[in-house]
C-alpha positions in Angstrom: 0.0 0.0 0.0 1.6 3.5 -1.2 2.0 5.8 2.1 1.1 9.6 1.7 3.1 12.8 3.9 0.8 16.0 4.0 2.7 18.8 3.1 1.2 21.3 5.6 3.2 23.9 3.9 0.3 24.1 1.5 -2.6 21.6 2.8 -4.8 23.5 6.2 -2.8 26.5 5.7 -5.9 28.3 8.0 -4.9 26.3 10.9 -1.9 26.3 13.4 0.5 23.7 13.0 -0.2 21.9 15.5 -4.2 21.3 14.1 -3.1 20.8 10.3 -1.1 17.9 11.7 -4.3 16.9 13.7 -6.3 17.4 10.6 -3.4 15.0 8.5 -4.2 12.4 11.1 -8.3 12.6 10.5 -8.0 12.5 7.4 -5.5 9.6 6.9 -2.1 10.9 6.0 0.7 8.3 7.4 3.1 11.3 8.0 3.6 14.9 7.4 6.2 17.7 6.4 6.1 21.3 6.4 7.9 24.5 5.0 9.0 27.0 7.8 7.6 26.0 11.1 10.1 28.2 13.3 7.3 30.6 14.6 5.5 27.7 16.1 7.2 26.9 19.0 9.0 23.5 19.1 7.4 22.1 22.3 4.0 22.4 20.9 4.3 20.4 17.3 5.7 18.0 19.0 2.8 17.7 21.0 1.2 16.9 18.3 3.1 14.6 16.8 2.8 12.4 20.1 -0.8 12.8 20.6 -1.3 11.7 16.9 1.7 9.5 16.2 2.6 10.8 13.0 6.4 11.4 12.0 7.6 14.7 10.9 9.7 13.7 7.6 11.4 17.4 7.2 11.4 20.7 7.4 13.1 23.5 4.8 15.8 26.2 5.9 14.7 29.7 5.8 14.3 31.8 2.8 16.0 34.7 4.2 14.9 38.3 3.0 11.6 37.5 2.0 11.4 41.7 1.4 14.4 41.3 -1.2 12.7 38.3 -2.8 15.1 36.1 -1.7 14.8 32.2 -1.7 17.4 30.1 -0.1 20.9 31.5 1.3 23.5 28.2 0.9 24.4 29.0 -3.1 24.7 32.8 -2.1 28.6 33.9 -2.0 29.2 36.7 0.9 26.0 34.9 3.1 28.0 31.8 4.5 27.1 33.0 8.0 23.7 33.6 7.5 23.6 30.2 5.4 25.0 28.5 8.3 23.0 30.4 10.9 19.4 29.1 8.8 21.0 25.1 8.7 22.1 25.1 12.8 18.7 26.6 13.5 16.4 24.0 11.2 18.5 21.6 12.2 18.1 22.5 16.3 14.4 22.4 15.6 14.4 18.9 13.4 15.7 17.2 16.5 13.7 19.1 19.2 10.5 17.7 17.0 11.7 14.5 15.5 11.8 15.7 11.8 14.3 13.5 9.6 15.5 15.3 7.1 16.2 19.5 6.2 16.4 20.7 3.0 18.6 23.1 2.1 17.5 26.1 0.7 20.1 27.1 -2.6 18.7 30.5 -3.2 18.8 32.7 -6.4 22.5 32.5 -7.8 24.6 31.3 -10.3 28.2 30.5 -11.4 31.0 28.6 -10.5 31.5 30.7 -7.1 28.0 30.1 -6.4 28.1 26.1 -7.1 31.3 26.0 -4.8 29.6 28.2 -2.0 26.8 25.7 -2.0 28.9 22.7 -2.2 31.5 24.1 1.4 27.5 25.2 2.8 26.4 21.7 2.2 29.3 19.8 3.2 29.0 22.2 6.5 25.0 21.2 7.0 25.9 17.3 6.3 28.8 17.2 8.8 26.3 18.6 11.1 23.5 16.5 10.6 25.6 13.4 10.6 25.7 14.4 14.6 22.0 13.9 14.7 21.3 11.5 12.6 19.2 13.9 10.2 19.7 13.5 6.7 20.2 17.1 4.2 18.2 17.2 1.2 18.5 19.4 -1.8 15.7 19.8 -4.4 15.8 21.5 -8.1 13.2 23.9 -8.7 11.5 24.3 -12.2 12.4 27.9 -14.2 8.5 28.7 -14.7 7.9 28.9 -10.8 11.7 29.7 -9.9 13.5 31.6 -12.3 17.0 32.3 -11.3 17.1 29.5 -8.8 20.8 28.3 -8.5 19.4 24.3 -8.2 17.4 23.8 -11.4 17.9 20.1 -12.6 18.5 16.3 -11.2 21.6 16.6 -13.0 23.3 19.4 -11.9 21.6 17.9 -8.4 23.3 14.6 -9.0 26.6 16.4 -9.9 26.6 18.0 -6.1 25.6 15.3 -4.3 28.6 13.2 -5.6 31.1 15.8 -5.3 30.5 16.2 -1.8 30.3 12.8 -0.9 28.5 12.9 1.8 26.2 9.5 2.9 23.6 12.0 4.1 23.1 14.4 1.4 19.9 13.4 -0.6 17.6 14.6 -3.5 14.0 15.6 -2.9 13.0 14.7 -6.1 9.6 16.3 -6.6 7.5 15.0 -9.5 5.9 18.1 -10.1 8.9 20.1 -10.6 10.3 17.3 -12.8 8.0 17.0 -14.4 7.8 21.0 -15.4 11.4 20.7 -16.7 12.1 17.4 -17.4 10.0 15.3 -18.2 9.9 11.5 -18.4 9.5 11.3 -14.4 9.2 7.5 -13.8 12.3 6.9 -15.8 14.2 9.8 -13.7 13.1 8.3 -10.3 14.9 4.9 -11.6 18.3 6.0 -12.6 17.8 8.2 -9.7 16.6 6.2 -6.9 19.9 5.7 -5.0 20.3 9.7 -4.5 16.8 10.2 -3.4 15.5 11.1 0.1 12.1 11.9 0.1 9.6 12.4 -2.9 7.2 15.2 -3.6 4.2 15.5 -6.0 1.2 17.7 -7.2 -0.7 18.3 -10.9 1.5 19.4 -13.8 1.3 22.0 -14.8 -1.0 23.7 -12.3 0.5 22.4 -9.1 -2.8 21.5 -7.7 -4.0 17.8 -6.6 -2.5 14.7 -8.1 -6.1 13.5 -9.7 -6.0 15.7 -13.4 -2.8 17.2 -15.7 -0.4 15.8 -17.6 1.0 13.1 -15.1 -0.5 9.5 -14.7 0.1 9.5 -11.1 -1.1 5.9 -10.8 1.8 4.8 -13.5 3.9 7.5 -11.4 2.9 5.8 -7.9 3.3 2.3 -9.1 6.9 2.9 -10.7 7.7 4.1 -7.2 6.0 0.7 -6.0 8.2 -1.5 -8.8 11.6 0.1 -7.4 11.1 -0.9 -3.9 10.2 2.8 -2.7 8.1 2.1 0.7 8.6 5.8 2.4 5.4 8.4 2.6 5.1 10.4 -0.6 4.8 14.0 0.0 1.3 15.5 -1.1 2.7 19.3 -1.6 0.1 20.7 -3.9 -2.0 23.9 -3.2 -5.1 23.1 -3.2 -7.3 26.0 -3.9 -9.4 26.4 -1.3 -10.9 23.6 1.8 -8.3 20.6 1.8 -10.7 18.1 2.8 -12.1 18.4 0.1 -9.3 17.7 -2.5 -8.3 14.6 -1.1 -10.5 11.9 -3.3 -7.4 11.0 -5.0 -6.4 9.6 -2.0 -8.7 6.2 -2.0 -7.8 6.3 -5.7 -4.2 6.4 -5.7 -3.6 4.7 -2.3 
């Protein structure tokens, strides 16, 4: 049976953190993740991951200045501090809440300087994680949605991941931004699988549920299934209004 994370970056955004991850249990996730939880203190989702048993599978790294659009700080050459600063303090609150795994937010950048800033961030955040037994993921964004983003392919993805060399440095591959710049997703995850860490999906090309658009998740799903892939799939899709209600794809796809 295929396992399903709610992404409560995007699914009960009107509720407190605590309560979307009530609201994942009700309605029959097996786990959840989330964006940015640091306003929410610490003590109080994991509360609620107790009372409901669900694991936390991650958390992201701040953006940084959301005023100066920024997105991300490790690929950004003159921010090492600050880069540094965002991976201690995700990865303080990972452990204080159970999360696995923290992705590392690249940030809008380019350039060799900016690949080898991102490469001495990441081989900072993996030494550090290694302490905790967390594992650091990275995850290309698609050029419609991020333009500029310094992470943009599994390639270029793959490339980093084996030049640091780090057992705990993973790929969030994320269907939906695959399959906005790639294509071909099922094939991807297969040459791909020993890299990844966690796996993301919504509706291509309008990042909503995983029930209409150009990707058959149910051939998606069951290549996962075929490759041994037994980890909760991350439903990160916006949903466009009540969640409960989006979630008939759920029985389908399950």
């Amino acid at each position: 049976m295929t396992l399903f994370s709610a992404n409560l970056g995007f699914l009960w955004t009107e509720l407190s953190l605590p309560d979307a991850i009530r609201a994942a249990k009700a309605a029959g996730f097996d786990a959840v993740e989330c964006h940015w939880p640091f306003d929410t203190p610490a003590q109080d989702v994991k509360a609620a991951l107790d009372e409901t048993g669900l694991p936390m599978l991650g958390l992201n790294t701040r953006r940084g200045n959301l005023s100066q659009g920024e997105n991300g700080l490790a690929a950004l050459v003159g921010r090492e501090v600050d880069a540094r600063a965002a991976i201690d303090e995700a990865l303080a609150y990972a452990d204080e809440i159970g999360a696995k795994c923290v992705h590392v937010m690249a940030g809008f950048a380019s350039g060799e300087e900016a690949r080898q800033t991102f490469i001495a961030n990441l081989t900072y955040a993996c030494k550090a994680a290694s302490q905790l037994g967390k594992t650091i993921l990275i995850e290309p964004l698609n050029r419609h949605n991020a333009p500029g983003y310094f992470l943009q392919t599994t390639d270029q993805a793959r490339d980093i991941i084996e030049h640091v060399g780090e057992a705990n440095l993973k790929l969030m591959f994320d269907c939906y931004h695959i399959g906005r710049t790639e294509g071909d997703v099922a094939t991807r995850a297969k040459e791909l699988l020993p890299f990844i860490g966690h796996v993301q999906f919504a509706s291509v090309p309008d990042r909503g549920p995983p029930d209409h658009g150009e990707l058959d998740y149910w051939f998606v799903f069951t290549a996962f299934d075929s490759l041994g892939w037994t980890a909760p799939l991350g439903a990160e899709y916006k949903p466009l209004g009540d969640t409960d209600v989006t979630l008939g794809w759920m029985k389908t796809l399950r």
